[in-house]
Structure formats: C-alpha cells, structure tokens
C-alpha positions as CSV (number, residue, x, y, z in Angstrom):
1,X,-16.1,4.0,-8.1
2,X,-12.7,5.9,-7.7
3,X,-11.6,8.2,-10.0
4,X,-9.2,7.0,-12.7
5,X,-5.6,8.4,-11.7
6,X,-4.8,10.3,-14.7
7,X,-0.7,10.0,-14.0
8,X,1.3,7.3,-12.5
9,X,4.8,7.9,-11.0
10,X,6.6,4.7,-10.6
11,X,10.5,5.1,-8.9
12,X,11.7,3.1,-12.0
13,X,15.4,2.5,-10.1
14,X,17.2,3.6,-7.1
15,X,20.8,3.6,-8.8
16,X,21.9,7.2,-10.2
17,X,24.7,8.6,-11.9
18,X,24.7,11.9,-9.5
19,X,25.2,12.6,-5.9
20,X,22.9,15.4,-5.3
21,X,22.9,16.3,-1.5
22,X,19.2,17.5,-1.5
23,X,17.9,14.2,-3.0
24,X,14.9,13.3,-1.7
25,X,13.9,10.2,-2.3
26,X,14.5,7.6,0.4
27,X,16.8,4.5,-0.9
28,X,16.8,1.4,0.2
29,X,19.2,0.1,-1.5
30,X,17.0,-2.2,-3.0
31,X,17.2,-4.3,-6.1
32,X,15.8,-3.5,-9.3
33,X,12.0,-5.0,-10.4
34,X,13.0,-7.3,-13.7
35,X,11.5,-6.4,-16.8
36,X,8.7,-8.5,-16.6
37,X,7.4,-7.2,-12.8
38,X,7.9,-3.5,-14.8
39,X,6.2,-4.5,-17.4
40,X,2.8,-5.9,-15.6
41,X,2.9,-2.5,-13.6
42,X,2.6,-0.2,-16.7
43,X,-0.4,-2.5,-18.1
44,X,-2.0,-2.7,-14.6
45,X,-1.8,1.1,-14.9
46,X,-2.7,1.1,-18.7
47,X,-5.7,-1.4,-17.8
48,X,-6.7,1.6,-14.9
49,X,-7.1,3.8,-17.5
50,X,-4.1,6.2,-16.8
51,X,-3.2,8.5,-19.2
52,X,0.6,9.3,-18.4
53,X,3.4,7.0,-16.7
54,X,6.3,9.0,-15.5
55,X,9.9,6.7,-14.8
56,X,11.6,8.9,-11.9
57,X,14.2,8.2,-10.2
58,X,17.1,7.6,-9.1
59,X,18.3,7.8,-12.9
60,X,15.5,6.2,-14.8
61,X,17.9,5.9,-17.6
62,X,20.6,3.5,-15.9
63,X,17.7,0.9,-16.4
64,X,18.5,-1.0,-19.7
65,X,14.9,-1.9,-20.6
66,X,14.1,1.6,-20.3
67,X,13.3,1.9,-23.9
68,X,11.0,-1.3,-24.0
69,X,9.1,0.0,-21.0
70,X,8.4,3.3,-22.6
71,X,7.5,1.3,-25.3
72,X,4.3,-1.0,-23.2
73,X,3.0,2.0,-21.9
74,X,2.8,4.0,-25.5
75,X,1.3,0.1,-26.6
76,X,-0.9,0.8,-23.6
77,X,-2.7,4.0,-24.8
78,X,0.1,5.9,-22.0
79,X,2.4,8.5,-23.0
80,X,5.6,7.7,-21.2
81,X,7.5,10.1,-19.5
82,X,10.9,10.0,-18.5
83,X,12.8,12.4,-15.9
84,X,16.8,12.4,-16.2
85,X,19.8,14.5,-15.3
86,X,20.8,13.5,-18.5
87,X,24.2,12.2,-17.7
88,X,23.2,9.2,-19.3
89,X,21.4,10.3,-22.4
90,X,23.2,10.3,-25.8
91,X,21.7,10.9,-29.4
92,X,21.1,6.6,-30.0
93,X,19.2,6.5,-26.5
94,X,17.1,9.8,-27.5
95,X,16.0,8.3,-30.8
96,X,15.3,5.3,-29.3
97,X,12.8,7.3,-27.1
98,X,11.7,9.2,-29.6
99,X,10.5,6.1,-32.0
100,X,9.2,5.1,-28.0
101,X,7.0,8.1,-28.2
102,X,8.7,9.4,-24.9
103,X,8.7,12.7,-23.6
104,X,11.5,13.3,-21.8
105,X,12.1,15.9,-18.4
106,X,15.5,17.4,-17.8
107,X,16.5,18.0,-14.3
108,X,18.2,21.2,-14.0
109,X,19.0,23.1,-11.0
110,X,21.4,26.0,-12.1
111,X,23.4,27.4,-15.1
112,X,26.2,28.0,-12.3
113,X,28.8,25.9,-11.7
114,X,29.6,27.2,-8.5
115,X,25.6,26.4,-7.4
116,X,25.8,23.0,-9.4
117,X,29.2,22.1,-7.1
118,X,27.7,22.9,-4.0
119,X,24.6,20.7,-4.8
120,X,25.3,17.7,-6.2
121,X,29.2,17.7,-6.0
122,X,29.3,18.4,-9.9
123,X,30.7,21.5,-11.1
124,X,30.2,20.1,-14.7
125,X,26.4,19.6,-14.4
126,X,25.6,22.7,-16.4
127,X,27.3,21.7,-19.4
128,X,25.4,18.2,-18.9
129,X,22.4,19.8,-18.6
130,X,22.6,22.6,-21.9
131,X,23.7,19.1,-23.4
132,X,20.4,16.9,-22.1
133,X,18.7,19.8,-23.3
134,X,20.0,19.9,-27.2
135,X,20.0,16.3,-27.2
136,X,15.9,16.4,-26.5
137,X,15.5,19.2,-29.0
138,X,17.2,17.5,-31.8
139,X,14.8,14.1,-31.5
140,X,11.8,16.1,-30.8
141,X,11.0,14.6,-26.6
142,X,11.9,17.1,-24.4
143,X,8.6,17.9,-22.3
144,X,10.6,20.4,-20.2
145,X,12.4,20.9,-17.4
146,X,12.2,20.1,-13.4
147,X,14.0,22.5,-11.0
148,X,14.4,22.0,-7.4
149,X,13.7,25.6,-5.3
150,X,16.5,25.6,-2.8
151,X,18.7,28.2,-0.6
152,X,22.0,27.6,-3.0
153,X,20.0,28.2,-6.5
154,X,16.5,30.2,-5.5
155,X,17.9,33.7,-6.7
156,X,19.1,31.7,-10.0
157,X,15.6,29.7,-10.7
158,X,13.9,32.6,-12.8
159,X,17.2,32.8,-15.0
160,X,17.1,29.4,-15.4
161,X,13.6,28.8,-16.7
162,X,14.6,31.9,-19.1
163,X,17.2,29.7,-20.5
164,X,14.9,27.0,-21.4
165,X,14.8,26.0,-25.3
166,X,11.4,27.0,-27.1
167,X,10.9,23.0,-27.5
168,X,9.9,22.6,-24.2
169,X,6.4,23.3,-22.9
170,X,6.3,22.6,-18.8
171,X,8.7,24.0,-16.4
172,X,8.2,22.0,-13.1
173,X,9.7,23.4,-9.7
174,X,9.7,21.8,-6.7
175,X,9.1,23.0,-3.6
176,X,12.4,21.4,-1.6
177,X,11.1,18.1,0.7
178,X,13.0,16.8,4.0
179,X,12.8,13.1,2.9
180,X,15.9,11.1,2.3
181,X,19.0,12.9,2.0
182,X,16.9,16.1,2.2
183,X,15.9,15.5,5.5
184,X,19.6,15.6,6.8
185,X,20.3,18.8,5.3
186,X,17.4,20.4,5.1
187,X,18.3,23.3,7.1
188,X,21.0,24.2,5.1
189,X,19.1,23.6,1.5
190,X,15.8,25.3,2.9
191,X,15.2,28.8,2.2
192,X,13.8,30.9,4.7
193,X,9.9,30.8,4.6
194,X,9.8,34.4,3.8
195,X,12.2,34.1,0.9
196,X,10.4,31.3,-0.4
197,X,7.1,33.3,-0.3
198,X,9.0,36.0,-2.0
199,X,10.2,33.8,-4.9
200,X,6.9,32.2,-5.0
201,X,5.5,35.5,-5.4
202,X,7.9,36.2,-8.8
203,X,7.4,32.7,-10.7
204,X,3.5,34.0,-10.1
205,X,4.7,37.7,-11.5
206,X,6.4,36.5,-14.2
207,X,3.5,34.0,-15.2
208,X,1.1,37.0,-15.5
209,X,3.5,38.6,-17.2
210,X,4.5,35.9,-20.1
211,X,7.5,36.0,-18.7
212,X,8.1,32.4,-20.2
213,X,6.3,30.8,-23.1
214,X,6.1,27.5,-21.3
215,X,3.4,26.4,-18.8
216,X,5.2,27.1,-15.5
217,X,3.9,24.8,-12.5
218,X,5.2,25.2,-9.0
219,X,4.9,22.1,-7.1
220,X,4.3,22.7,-3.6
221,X,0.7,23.8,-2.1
222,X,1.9,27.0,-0.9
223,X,1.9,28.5,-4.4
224,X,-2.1,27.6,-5.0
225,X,-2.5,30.2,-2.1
226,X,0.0,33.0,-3.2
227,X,-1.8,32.9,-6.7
228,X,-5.8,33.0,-5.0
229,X,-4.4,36.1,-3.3
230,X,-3.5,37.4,-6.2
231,X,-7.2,36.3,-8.0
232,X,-5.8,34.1,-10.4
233,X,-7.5,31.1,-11.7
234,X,-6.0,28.6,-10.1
235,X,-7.2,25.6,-11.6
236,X,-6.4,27.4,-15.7
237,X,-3.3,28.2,-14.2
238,X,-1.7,25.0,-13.3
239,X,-1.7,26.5,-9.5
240,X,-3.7,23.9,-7.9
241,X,-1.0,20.7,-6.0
242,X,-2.7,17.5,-6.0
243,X,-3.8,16.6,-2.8
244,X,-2.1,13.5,-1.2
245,X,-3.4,10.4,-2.1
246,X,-4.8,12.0,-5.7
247,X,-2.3,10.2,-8.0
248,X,-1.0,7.2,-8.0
249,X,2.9,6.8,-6.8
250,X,4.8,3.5,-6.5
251,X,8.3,2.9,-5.3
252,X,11.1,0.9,-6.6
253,X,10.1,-2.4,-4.9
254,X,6.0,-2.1,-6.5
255,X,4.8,-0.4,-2.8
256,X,2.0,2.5,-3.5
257,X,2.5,5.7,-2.2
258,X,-0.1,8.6,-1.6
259,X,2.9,10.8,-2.2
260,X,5.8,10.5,-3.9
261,X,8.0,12.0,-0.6
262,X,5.7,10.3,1.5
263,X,6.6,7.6,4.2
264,X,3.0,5.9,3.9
265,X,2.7,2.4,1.9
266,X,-0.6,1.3,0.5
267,X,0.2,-2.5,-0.5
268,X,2.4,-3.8,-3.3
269,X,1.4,-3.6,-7.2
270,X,3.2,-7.0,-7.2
271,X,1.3,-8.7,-4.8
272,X,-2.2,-7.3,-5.5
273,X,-3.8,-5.7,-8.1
274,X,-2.6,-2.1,-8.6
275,X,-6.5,-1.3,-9.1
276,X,-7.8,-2.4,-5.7
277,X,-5.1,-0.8,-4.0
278,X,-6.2,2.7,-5.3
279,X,-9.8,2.2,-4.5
280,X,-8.8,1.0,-1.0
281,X,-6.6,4.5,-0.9
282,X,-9.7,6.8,-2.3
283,X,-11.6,5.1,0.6
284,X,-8.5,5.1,3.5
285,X,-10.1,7.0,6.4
286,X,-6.6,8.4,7.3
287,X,-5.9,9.7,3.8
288,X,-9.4,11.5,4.2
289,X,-9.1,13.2,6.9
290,X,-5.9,14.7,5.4
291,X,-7.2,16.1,2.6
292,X,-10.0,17.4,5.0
293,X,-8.9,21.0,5.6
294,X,-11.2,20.9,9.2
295,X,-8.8,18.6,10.6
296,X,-5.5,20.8,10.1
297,X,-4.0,22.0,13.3
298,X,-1.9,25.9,14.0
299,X,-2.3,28.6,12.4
300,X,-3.8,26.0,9.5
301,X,-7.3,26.6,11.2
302,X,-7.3,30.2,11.0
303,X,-6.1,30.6,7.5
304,X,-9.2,31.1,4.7
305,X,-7.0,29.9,1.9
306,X,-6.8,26.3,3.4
307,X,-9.0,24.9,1.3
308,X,-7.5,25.3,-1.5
309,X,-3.3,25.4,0.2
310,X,-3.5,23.4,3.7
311,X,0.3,23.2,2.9
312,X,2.5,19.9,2.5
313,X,1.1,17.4,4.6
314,X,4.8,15.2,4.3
315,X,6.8,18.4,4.6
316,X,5.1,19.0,7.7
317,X,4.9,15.4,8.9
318,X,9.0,15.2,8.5
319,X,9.5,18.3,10.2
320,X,7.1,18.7,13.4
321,X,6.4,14.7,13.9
322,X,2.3,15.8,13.0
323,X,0.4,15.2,10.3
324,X,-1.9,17.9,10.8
325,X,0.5,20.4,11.3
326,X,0.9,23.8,10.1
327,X,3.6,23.6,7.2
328,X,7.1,25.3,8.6
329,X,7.7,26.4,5.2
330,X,4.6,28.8,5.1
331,X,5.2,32.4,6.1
332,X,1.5,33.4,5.8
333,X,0.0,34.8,8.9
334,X,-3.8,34.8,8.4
335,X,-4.3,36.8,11.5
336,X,-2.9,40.1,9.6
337,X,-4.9,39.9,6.7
C-alpha cells in the first residue's frame, strides 16, 4: 500500500497579477478547471487521506471560488493553504479565508525596490508585500513567507526573513529552478554555485543560532547536505527535501506531477482516480531509480552525502539533458574532503 501523501500542491490557475522574470512554472496558457472539477480534486485528495492542500500558482487568488475551495478541503479534514503575492488580497478576501480556516503564504522576494524592479518589473512590490503581510496578521492566516534564492536578492534574503512579523511560523526559500521563464534566464538569476553554498551555509548559521523564531526550511536538496556536514539533525530540523515523486503535485489542467518543476506527467486526476495514480507513481520503475542514490552519475557517485542530498534531479535534468546527473548548482567536491 503507498504511503498517504501528507500535502497536495495543486497549480490552482495559471493567470497572475505579476510578471516575475524568474517564474518557474511552465504555462500553457490553459484554461481554468470549473469549480466542480476543483472541487472533486480536493475530496479525491481529502478521500486519500492528505492532511494539507496548498493552491499555488500563478495567483491562486485571481480564482473567484477560491474561498469555497478552501472551504471543501477544511470540510474535508485538510487545512488549506494558499500562496499569493498578495496583490490581490484585501481585508474582505482575508476574512473570508480566515472563517475558510486558510493559512495563507506570502511570496516575498526583497524589501528593495531596486531588487523588486529588476525581478518582476515591480518596483512597488515591497509595499504590496509589508501590506500582504499586515493584512494576514490582522485576520490571524498568515503561515509565513516563501522567498526565492536568486543572484539579484541572495545578499538581501537573511534581512528579509528578519523582517518577518512574529505571526508567521515557516519561512520557505527556494532554491531557484530553470523551468518556465526560469529556464530562459537562468544564467542571469542563478547565483554562482559557490555563493549559493555560502548562503546556504548562513540560513544554516543563523538557524543554530535562533536567528529567527520561525521554522526556516530551505527548499532545495543541497541544504540537507550542508546541515549533515555540520551534524545537525536533519530530519528535527526541517533539512531533509522530499524526494521526487514523495508528494503529490497536479497542474492546472488535473495532470500529476512527481515535482512541482518537473516536466514528468503521471495521468490526469480528472480522468482517473487521483488515488491509483499515486500508487502507480510509488511503484513507477523510473521514479525509483531516481530516488535510488546508486544510479546517480558525476561527481554524484563519489559524494557520501548522496543519500541523504543527491541534488535536484529537475534542476539537473533542465540543465545537462540527464536525469542522473550531478546538480550544476552543487559546489561540493567530495574528492577534498
């Protein structure tokens, strides 16, 4: 029997309210799902047994039956979760979440608006953002915040997270991904590997440090290693990346994903039920042999953290053409340790 997925990520739209030049996800331009296909995808994931549904986007918010939908999966025993830039969130929308039982993500980049100008053509974004931010507080559903780790904003990221309200209790930062508009400029958003390692290696000073008072979770593979170097716990610590295929991701037209950056479909939650797909995924012999640190090519099989690392398997597909690649974004060299 597969394990239970224990959060669902479902693409809720593709429309959005911002222009970010790093974004990731790969539109279509595809249509919306209508409030009743939505709807049977939170109970199928209800009905699973999940125990989180998180509305990403695009700008989950631009959907109108955002509110309803938060509301089925609270009905279904879920906690909904809702990531936004918060351009579209006003005080009526946040109490609507609220009475929703909602927990709401703000995505916030930089403080700067230089930084914010230069990243998603909005110089404004950091008043949005303090806004977002008050406007969660107030109504009692801001979860926290997600924060992209890129070239423009990495020296700012630390200062950032400082800045978060008290409210909050997860900081998220991603580790940037060359999928959608990402891939085109990824050279230019990527940090070098050795200043990423470098700022991975002060988010894990400052968590040891209680630095911040929220739980601070870097999400990128990389960071499990820097903080088993370091002999940390990594599973207490929040240090650990799910490995691809370990929760459940659908896009905006129902497709499952083993990733949510990922190019690999799984079938459609609208043509088949959501539950067989994921036990046909726990069983897929190519998803295996991913997650099967033997199979890793580079400097991958010399490394003795890959077990518990074995980098981004879709950063490293997008960039070298290999799945089993070493990740370009790792500047570990195993053979000097």
């Amino acid at each position: 029997m597969a394990e239970v997925p224990p959060l669902v990520f479902w693409y809720a739209t593709e429309k959005c309210d911002m222009e970010c030049n790093h974004c990731c996800y790969p539109a279509k331009d595809r249509s919306d799902l209508s409030t009743e296909q939505a709807k049977g995808i939170t109970s199928q994931a209800a009905e699973m047994g999940a125990k989180a549904f998180a509305f990403v986007g695009g700008e989950p918010l631009l959907r109108e039956d955002i509110v309803g939908l938060c509301r089925c999966c609270s009905s279904g025993g879920m906690v909904p979760h809702v990531v936004t830039k918060g351009e579209s969130l006003n005080e009526d929308l946040a109490e609507d979440l609220s009475e929703a039982e909602a927990r709401v993500t703000v995505g916030l980049d930089t403080f700067t608006h230089t930084t914010a100008d230069f990243i998603c053509n909005e110089a404004r974004m950091p008043q949005v953002s303090r806004r977002a931010l008050r406007t969660c507080s107030r109504c009692g559903i801001l979860k926290g915040s997600v924060t992209a780790a890129l070239k423009p904003n990495l020296d700012e990221v630390p200062s950032v997270l400082d800045k978060m309200p008290s409210e909050a209790d997860r900081l998220v930062i991603f580790g940037v991904r060359p999928s959608g508009k990402g891939r085109e400029v990824y050279d230019e958003f990527a940090p070098a590997p050795k200043r990423y390692e470098d700022f991975m290696k002060e988010v894990a000073k400052g968590t040891e440090e209680d630095r911040w008072e929220q739980e601070v979770f870097v999400y990128d593979p990389l960071f499990s290693r820097i903080l088993k170097e370091e002999g940390r716990d990594i599973e207490s610590e929040g240090g650990r990346v799910r490995q691809i295929g370990k929760y459940l991701d659908i896009d905006s037209s129902g497709n499952v994903m083993p990733c949510l950056f990922s190019k690999l479909r799984f079938g459609n939650a609208l043509k088949e039920p959501l539950k067989k797909i994921w036990s046909g995924m726990e069983d897929d012999e190519f998803l295996n042999s991913l997650r099967d640190p033997g199979n890793l090519r580079g400097k991958c099989t010399r490394c003795q953290y890959n077990d518990i690392c074995g980098g981004c398997r879709t950063r490293s597909f997008r960039l070298t053409g290999d799945w089993f690649a070493s990740d370009p974004l790792c500047a570990y060299d195993p053979s000097e340790s």
